[in-house]
N, C-alpha and C positions, 0 to 999 in steps of 0.2 A: 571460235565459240566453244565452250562446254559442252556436255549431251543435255544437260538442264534448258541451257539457252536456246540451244539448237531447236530442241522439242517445243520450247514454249513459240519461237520464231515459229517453226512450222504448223502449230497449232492457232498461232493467232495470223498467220495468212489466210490458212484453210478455213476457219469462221468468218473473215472476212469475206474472201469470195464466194461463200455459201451462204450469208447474208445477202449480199447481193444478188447472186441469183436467183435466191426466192424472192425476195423485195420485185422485182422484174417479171416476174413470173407471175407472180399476184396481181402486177401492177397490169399485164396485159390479158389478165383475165377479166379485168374491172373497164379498162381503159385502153387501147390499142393504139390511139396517136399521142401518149405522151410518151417521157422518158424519165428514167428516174430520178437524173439531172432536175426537168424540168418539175415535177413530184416534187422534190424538197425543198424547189422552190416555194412552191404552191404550198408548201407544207410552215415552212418559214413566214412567209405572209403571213398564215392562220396565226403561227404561233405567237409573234410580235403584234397581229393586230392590225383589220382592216385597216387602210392607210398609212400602214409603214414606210417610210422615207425608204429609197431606194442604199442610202447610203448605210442604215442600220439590218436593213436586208443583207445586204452584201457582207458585213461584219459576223455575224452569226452564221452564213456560209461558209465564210474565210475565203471569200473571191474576190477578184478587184472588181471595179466600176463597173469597168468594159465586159469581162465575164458575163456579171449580171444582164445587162444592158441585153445583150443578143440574148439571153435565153427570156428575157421577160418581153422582149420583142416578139420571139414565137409564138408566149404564153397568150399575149396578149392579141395576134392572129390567126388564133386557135382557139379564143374566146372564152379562157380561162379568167384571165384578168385584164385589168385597163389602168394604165397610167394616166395622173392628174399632178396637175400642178397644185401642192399643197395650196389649203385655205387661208393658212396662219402665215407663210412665207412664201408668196409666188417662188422665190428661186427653186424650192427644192419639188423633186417629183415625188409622188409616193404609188403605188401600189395598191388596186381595190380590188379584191375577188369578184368574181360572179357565182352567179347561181349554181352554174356548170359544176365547180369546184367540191360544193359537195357531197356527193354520190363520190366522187374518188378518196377526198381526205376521208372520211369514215370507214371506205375499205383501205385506209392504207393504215389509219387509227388501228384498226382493228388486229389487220394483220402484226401490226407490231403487239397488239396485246394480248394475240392469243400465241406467237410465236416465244414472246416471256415465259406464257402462261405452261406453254408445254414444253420449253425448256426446261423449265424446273419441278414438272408434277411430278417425278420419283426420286425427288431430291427431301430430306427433312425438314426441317424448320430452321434448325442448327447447319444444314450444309447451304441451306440459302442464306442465311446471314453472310456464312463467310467467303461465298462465293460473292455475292453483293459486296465486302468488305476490300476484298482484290479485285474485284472490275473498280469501284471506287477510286482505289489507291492506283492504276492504270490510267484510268480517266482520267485524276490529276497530272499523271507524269504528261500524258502526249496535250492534255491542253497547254501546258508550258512550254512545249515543241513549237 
């Protein structure tokens, strides 16, 4: 590697694991028997939509079946959510929050949108654009990964 590459590797490890350890840290100040695994589950559900199929779940993870399967097992004896046999196709299962749900998704909403927020408060207008412009163009490369 370059010192360019080098730096940028060691700069996007080190955000990662420092994302995730606040995401964790926040998560167990709101909520103490989940995981963040199970969170972005829960998180996923929301975002697709009360009764999302178990199979378009997992895709927006990027986990197989089985992956899913056990953690929405937990979720789901932990009284997060419940699994149903879809209305429109007995075959497929889907996915229904509870109530439980949110009191956690609004602090995890949150937390991601004040951690934005204060990322970039002494940043200008011009250096958020183009910082926005290479996270972008990042985000295309690893979703092609």
């Amino acid at each position: 590697m370059n010192v360019q590459t080098d730096r940028l590797n060691t700069f996007l490890v080190s955000v990662f694991n420092n994302i995730l350890r606040l995401e964790e840290e926040n998560l167990h100040k709101v909520c103490k028997n989940l995981s963040v695994t199970e969170l972005h589950v829960l998180d996923a559900v929301h975002w697709l939509g009360n009764g999302a199929c178990m199979a378009d779940i997992a895709a927006r993870l990027h986990v197989t079946a089985g992956t899913l399967t056990a953690s929405v097992k937990t979720l789901e004896q932990k009284g997060y959510l419940i699994r149903k046999r879809s209305e429109n196709d007995k075959r497929r299962v889907v996915a229904v929050l509870t109530e439980r749900c949110a009191p956690v998704l609004y602090a995890h909403s949150s937390f991601h949108k004040n951690l934005c927020g204060d990322a970039v408060k002494n940043l200008s207008q011009h250096e958020i654009s183009v910082l926005g412009d290479a996270l972008q163009n990042l985000h295309a490369y690893f979703s092609k990964l």
